[in-house]
PLY file of the C-alpha trace (Angstrom):
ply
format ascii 1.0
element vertex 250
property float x
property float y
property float z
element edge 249
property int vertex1
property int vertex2
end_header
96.38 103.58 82.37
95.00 102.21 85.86
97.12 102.40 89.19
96.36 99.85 91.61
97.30 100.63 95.38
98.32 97.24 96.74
100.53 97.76 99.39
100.93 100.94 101.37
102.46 100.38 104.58
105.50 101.51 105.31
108.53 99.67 107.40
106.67 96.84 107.74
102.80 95.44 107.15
99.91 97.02 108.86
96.37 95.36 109.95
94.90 96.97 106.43
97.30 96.90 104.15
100.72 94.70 103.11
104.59 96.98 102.23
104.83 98.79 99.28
103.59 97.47 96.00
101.76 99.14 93.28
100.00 97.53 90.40
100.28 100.00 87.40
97.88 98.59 83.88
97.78 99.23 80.16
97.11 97.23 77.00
96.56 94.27 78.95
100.54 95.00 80.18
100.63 94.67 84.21
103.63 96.27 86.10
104.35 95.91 89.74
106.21 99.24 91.73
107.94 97.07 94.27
106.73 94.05 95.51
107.31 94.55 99.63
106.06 91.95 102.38
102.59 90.66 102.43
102.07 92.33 98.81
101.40 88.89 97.21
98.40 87.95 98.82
96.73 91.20 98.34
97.95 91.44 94.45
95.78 88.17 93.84
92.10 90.14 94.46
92.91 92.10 91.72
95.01 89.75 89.12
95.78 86.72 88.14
98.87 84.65 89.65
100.66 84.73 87.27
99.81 87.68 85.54
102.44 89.99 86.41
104.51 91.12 83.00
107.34 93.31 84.61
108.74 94.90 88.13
110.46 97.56 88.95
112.16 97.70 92.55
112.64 100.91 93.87
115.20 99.49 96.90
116.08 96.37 98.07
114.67 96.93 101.93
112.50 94.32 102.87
109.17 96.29 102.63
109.64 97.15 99.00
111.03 93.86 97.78
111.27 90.71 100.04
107.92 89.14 98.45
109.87 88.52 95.27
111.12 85.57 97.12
107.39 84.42 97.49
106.98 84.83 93.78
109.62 82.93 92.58
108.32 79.99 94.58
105.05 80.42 92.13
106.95 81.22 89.11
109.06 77.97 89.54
107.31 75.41 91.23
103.79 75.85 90.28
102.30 72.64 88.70
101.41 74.97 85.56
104.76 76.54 85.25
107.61 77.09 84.84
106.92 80.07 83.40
108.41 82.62 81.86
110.90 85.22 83.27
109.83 88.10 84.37
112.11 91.05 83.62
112.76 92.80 86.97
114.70 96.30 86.72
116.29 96.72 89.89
119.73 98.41 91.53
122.42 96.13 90.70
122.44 93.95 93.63
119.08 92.27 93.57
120.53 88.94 92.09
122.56 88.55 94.89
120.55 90.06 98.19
117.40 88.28 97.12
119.19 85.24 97.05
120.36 85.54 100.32
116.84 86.57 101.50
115.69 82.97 99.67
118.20 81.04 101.59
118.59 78.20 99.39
122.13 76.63 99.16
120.75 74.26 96.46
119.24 76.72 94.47
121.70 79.39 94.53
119.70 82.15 92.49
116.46 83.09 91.61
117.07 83.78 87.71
114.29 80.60 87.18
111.90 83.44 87.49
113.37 86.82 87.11
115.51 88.53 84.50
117.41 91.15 86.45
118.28 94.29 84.55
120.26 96.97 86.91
118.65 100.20 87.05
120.44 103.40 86.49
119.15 107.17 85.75
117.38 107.28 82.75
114.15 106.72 80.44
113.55 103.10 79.08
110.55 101.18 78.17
108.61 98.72 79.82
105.69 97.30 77.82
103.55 99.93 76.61
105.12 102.44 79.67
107.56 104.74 79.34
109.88 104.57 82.88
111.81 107.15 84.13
114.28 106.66 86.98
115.67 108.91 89.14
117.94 108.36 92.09
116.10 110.10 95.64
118.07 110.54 99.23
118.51 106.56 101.09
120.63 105.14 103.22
121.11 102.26 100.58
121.11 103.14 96.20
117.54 103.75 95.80
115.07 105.35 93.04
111.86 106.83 92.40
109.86 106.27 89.53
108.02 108.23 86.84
105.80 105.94 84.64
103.68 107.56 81.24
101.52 106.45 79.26
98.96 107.93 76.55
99.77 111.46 77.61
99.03 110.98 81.48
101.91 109.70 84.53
102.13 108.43 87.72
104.72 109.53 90.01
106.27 107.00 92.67
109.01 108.28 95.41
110.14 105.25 96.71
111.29 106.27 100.11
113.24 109.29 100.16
114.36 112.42 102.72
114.19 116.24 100.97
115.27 115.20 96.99
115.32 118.29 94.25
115.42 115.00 92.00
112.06 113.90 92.94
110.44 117.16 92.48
111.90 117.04 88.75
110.69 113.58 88.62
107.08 114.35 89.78
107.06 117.45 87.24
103.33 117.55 86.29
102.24 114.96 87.27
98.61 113.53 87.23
99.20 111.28 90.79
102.07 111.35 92.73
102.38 108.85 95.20
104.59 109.79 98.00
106.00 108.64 100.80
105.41 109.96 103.99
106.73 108.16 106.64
107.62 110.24 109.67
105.43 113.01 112.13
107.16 116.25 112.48
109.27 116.53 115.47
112.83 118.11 116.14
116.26 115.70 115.20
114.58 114.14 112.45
117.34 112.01 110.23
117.99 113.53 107.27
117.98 111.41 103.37
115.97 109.08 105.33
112.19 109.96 104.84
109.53 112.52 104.30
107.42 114.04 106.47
103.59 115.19 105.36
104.40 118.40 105.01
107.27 118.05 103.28
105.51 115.41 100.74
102.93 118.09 100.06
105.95 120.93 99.30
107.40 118.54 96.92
103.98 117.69 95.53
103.55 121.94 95.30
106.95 122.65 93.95
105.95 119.88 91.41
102.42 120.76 90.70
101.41 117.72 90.40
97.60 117.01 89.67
96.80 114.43 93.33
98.92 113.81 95.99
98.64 110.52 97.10
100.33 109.94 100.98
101.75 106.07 101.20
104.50 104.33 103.03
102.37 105.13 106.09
104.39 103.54 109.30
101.12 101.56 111.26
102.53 102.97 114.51
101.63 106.60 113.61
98.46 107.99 113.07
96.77 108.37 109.88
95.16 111.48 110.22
97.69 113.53 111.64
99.99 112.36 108.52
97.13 114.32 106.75
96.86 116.62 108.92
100.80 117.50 108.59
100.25 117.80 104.70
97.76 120.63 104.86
100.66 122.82 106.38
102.89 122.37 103.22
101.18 124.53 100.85
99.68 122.11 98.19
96.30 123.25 97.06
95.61 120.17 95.27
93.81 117.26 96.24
95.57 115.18 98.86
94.40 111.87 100.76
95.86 108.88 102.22
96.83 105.55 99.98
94.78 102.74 101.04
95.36 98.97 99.92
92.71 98.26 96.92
92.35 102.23 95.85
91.78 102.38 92.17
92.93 105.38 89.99
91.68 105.18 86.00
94.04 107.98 84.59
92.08 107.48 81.36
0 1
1 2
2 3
3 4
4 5
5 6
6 7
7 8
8 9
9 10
10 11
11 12
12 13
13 14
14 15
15 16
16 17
17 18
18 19
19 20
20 21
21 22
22 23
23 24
24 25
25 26
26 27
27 28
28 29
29 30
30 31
31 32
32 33
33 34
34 35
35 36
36 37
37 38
38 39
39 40
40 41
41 42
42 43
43 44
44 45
45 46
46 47
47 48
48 49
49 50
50 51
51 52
52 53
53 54
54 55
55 56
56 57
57 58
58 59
59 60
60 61
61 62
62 63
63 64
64 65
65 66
66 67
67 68
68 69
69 70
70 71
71 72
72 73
73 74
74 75
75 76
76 77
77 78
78 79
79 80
80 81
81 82
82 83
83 84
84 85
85 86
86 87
87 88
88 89
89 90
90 91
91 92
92 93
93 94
94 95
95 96
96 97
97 98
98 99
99 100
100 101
101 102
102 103
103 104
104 105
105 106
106 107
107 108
108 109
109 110
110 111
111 112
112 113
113 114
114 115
115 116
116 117
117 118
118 119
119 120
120 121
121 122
122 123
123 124
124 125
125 126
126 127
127 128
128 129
129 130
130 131
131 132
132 133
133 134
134 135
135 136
136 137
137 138
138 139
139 140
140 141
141 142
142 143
143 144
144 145
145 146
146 147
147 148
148 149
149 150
150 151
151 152
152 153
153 154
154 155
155 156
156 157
157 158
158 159
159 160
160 161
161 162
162 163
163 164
164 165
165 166
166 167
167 168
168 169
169 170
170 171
171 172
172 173
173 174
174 175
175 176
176 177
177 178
178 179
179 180
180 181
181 182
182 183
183 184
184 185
185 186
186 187
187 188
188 189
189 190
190 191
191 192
192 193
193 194
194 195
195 196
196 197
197 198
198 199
199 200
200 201
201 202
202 203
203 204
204 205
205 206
206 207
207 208
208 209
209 210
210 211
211 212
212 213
213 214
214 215
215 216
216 217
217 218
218 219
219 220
220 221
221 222
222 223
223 224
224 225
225 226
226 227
227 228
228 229
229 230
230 231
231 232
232 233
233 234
234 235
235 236
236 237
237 238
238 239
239 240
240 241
241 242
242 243
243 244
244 245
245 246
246 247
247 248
248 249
């Protein structure tokens, strides 16, 4: 299993890297973890067009999702295509706010392209993955994602606050990407997002194998996000996503 870091950048797209979107490989199978803004130019350096088998949608923010729109353009309209649907697991709504995001009166959906199947907790398969999906602390219904294969997993939070859920989900892990989207400072929201810190105590109270720090906001700074993760009492290895990282799991 490989696991592609395509898009890290949380809220919105930095100078580096698009939103959220995470290639995940096996048998030839491709999988996309969200697909956020800006994530399909960067997905082309490392596959085909049209190569994407299956997505998973953690939310339905914008920087986890709105690129979807992009890909149904190329799904549909391409002078090769159409092609064939891609099944898209996704909270319940997706039919209907992606639509809305497309903003096309005379094409009312974007089922051309996509076959949505709503997410709920639970284990089901995706190509040669195994999927786990667990619900994590939003504003809006959102999910984090466990994905096995061959004995090894990658762990994906999604964007989160605190979440006992996610530290089940992360159990053992061998990379656990997390979110970590806010500095530490007094009033912080709660069920919003993660700190550093408090990425690396789920990552402890997990032991997972690497903790990988994503959803980075481009207005903070990188290093201190690291810096903040040292304090939370992870003694594993920890580092920073970054938009065409590679991780061979083997």
């Amino acid at each position: 299993m490989k696991l592609t870091v395509i898009g890290c950048s949380g809220s919105f797209p930095g100078p580096d890297s698009p939103s959220s979107c995470y290639l995940l490989e096996a048998e030839g199978f491709r999988m996309l973890l969200d697909f956020g803004t800006g994530a399909l130019g960067a997905l082309q350096r490392h596959i085909g067009l049209y190569d994407v088998d299956a997505i998973c949608l953690s939310h339905l923010h914008a920087d986890h999702c709105l690129d979807m729109c992009s890909y149904h353009v190329v799904r549909t309209y391409s002078p090769q295509g159409p092609f064939l649907r891609v099944p898209v697991h996704a909270p319940a709504d997706a039919p209907r706010r992606l639509a809305a995001a497309y903003g096309m009166p005379d094409e009312p959906g974007l089922e051309t392209a996509f076959d949505f199947i709503g997410l709920k907790p639970g284990v089901f398969e995706v190509g040669p993955f195994e999927v786990t999906a667990a619900p994590v602390n939003h504003p809006v219904e959102a999910y984090g994602f466990r994905v096995s294969y061959g004995g090894r997993s990658v762990a994906y939070s999604g964007d989160t606050g605190e979440s006992t859920e996610l530290v089940k989900l992360a159990s053992g892990a061998d990379v656990f990407l997390c979110e970590a989207s806010f500095l530490e400072r007094p009033g912080l929201p709660a069920n919003l997002h993660l700190t550093g810190r408090q990425a690396a105590e789920h990552a402890a109270r997990a032991d997972v194998g690497t903790l990988v720090l994503t959803h980075l906001v481009p207005w903070y700074d990188q290093e201190r996000v690291l810096h903040e993760a040292s304090l939370g009492g992870f003694g594993g290895r920890t580092e920073l996503a970054r938009s065409g990282a590679l991780y061979d799991l083997g």
